[in-house]
C-alpha positions in Angstrom: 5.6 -15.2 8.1 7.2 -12.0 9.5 7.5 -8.6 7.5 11.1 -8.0 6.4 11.9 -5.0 4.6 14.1 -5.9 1.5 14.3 -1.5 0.8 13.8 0.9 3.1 13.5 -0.4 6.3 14.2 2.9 8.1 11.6 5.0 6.6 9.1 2.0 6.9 6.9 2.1 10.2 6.4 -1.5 11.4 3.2 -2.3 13.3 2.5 -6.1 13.7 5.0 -7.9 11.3 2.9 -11.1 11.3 0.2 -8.9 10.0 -1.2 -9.3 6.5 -2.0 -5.5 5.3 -0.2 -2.4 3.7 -1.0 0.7 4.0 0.6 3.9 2.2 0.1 7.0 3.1 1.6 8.5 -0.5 2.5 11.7 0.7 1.2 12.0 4.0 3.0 12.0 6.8 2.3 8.8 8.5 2.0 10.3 12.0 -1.0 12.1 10.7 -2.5 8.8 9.5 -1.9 7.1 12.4 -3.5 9.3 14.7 -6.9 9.2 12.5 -6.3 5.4 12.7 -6.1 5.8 16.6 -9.3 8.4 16.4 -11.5 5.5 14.1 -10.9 2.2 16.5 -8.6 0.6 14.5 -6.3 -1.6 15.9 -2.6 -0.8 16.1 -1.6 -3.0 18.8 1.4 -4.7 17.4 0.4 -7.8 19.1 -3.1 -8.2 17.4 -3.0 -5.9 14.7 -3.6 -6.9 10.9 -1.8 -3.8 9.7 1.6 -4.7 8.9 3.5 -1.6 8.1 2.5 1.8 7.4 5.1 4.0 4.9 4.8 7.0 2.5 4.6 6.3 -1.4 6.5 9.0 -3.0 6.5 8.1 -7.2 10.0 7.1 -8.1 9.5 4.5 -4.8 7.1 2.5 -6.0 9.5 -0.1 -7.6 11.0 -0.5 -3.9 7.7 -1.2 -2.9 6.7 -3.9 -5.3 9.8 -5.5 -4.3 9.0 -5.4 -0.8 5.5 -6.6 -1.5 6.7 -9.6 -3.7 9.5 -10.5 -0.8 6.1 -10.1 2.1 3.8 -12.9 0.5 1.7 -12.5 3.6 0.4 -8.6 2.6 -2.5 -9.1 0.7 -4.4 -5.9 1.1 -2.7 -2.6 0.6 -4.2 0.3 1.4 -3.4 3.5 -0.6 -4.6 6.8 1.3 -3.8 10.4 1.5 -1.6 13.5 -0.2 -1.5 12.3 -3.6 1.0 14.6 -5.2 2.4 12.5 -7.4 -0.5 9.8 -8.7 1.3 7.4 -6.9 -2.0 5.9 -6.0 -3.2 5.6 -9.5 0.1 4.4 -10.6 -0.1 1.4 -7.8 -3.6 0.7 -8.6 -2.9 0.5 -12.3 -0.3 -1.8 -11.9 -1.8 -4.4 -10.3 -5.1 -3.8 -12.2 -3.5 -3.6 -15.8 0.2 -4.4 -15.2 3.2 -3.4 -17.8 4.1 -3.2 -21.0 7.2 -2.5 -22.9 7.8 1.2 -24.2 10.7 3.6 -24.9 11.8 6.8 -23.2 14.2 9.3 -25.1 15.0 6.1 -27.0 15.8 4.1 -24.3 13.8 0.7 -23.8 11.6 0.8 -20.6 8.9 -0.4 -18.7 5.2 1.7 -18.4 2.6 1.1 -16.0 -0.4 0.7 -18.2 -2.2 3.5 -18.4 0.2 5.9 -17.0 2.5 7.8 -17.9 5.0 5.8 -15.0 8.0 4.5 -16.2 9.7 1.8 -13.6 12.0 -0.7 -14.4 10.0 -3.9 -14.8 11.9 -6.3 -12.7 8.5 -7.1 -10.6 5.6 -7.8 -12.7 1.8 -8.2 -11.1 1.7 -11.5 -12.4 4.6 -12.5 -10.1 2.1 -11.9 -6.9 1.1 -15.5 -6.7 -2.0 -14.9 -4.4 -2.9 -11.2 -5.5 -2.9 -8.2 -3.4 -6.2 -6.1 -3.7 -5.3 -2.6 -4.1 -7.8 -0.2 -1.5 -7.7 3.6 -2.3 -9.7 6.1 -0.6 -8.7 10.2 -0.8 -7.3 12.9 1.5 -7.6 12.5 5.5 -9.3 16.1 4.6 -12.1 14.0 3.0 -15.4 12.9 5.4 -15.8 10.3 2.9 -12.0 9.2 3.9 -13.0 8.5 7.3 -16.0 6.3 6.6 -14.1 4.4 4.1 -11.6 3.6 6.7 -14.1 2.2 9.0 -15.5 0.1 5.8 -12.5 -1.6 5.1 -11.5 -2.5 8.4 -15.3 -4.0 8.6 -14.1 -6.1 5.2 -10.9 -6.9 6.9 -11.6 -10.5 9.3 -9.3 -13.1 9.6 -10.4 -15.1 12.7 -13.9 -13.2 12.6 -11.9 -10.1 14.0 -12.0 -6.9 12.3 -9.1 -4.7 12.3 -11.3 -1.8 13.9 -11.9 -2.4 17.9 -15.2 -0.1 17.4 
């Protein structure tokens, strides 16, 4: 299977689209991330790497997300990092880790995100992610423990024996 984007596609930085992981940058820009990616080893050869496609999660996107996520059954690792302005990660955690429920908003019927205050609209629910995606969040590039949890989860990463990091 090949990454498509279903939402997006423009603002979405393709890497390998036979690759199997995610990763957002929330509200980082992704050049930034990139570059530390570069820095750490890790591979971003589209030809070998496992890294998919890299994007921004600004809030009110995280329903385009899931969508794009449920349409890529091959992602099953995302990897939440960065400016978190919004609690996007949290909100993307949560929703894999505790899922939906119904609530109302100014009287109007809705969708939260368990645990949050998010309201989305509930058309993708975790349970429709047939083989799971593990959620990874580490902090701000800013943060030396960022930089080590990088190299981490590449280590965890191995499909064929191969990590994603080249170190």
């Amino acid at each position: 299977m090949h990454f498509e984007a279903l939402y997006f596609p423009d603002r979405l930085e393709l890497i390998n689209p036979a690759g199997d992981i995610a990763i957002t940058t929330l509200w980082s820009r992704v050049e930034q991330v990139k570059k530390v990616l570069v820095e750490l080893g890790i591979d971003l050869d589209p030809a070998t790497s496992r890294i998919a496609v890299i994007a921004n999660l600004y809030g009110n996107g995280l329903p385009q997300m899931l969508r794009n996520l449920l349409w890529n059954p091959q992602i099953n690792r995302v990897l939440a990092l960065g400016q978190n302005l919004s609690g996007s990660r949290e909100d993307l955690a949560d929703f894999f880790a505790q899922g939906l429920k119904e609530d109302e908003f100014l009287g109007v019927p809705v969708h939260r995100i368990i645990g949050t205050e998010r309201v989305i609209d509930g058309l993708v629910q975790a349970d429709q992610f047939r083989n799971g995606i593990r959620i990874h969040t580490l902090e701000t590039l800013s943060n030396p423990a960022t930089r080590q949890g990088l190299v981490d989860f590449s280590s965890t990463c191995r499909r064929n024996s191969h990590a994603i990091w080249n170190g």
